[in-house]
N, C-alpha and C positions, 0 to 999 in steps of 0.2 A: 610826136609819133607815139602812138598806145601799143601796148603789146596785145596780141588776139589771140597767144595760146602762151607755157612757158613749161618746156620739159625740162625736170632734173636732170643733169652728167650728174653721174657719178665715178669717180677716180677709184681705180679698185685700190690703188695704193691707202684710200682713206679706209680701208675695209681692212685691211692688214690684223693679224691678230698672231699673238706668238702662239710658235708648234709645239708640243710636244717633244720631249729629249732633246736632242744634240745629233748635229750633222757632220759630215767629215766626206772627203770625196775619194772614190777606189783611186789604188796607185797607178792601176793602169787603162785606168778607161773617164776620163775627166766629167763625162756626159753619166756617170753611175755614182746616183747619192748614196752613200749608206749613210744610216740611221744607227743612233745608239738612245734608245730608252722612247723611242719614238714608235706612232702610229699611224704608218702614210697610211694602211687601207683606210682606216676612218677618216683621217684629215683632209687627203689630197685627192683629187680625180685628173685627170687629163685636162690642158688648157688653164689649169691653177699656176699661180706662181710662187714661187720659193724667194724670200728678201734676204739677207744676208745682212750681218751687222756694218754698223760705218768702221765699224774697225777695218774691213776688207775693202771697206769700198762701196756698202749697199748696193751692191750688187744684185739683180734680179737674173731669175732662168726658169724657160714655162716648163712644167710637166709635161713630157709626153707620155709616161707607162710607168705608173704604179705596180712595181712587182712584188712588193708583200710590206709587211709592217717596217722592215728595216732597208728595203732597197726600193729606189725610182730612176728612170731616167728619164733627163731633161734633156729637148729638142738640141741645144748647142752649149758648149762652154760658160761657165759665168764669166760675164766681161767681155763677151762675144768674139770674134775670129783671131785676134792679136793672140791671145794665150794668157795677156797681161793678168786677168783678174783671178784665172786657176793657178798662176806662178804666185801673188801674192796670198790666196785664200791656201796654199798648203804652207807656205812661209807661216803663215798666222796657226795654221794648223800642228806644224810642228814646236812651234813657241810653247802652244797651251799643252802637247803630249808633255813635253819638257817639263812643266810645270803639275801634272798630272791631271790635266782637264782633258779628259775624249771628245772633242769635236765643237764644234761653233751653236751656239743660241741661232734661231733663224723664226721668219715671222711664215704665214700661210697668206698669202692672195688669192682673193675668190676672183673665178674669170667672173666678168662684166661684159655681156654683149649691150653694145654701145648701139645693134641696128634700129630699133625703135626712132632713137635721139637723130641717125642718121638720117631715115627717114622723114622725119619731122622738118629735116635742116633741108630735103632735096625739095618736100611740096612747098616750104616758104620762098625757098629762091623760084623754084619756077615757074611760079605766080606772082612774080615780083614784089615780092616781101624780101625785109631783111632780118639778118640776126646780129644781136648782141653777146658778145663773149666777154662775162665779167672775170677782170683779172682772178677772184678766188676760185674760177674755176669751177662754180657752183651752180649756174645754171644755163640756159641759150633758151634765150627772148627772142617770137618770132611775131 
């Protein structure tokens, strides 16, 4: 079987790039980033994502509202509805205050509209063509 087109995926996680300063989360609001030596206005826009080190967990949380150089907030919790990943990301947080570090390393994710690639994938099936999904994730042959 030959392939007759072949769109890039791209994984925005492959896009990842580290941010600027040091993040840490309000004591009372888990969804309110603040920033220390950091520049969300430049960095981030809505729909980006925020990575988190494996120390926490690599932990991802989208941006919903960039409110200036030192505050953002993100759609839900890191680590999503449980609480688990904001219980251990201020756990980690307080370790580093301890030790006189202000806040966590964290990387920037660029959104990635994936509609293109989708589209591609809906005219091959409904023309009865098929697609290939290579395990690295790196392209869909149709």
């Amino acid at each position: 079987m030959s392939a007759v087109g072949s769109v890039p995926v791209v994984r925005a996680q492959d896009n990842a790039k580290p941010g600027t300063g040091r993040l840490s989360l309000s004591r009372d609001d888990p969804c309110l980033v603040l920033g220390h030596g950091t520049i969300f206005l430049e960095e981030f826009k809505p729909r980006m994502q925020i990575l988190l080190p494996k120390s926490v967990g690599a932990f991802t949380a989208e941006v919903a509202e960039v409110l200036s150089d030192t505050q953002l907030r993100i759609k839900r919790d890191f680590g999503g509805d449980s609480g688990s990943g904001t219980m251990r990301i201020r756990e980690k947080l307080e370790e580093l205050r301890a030790n006189g570090v202000e806040g966590l390393e964290f990387k920037k994710i660029p959104h990635v509209d994936q509609a293109e690639t989708y589209q591609h994938v809906y005219e091959a099936l409904s023309h009865g063509g098929c697609i290939t999904i290579f395990p690295e994730g790196i392209h869909i042959s149709f």
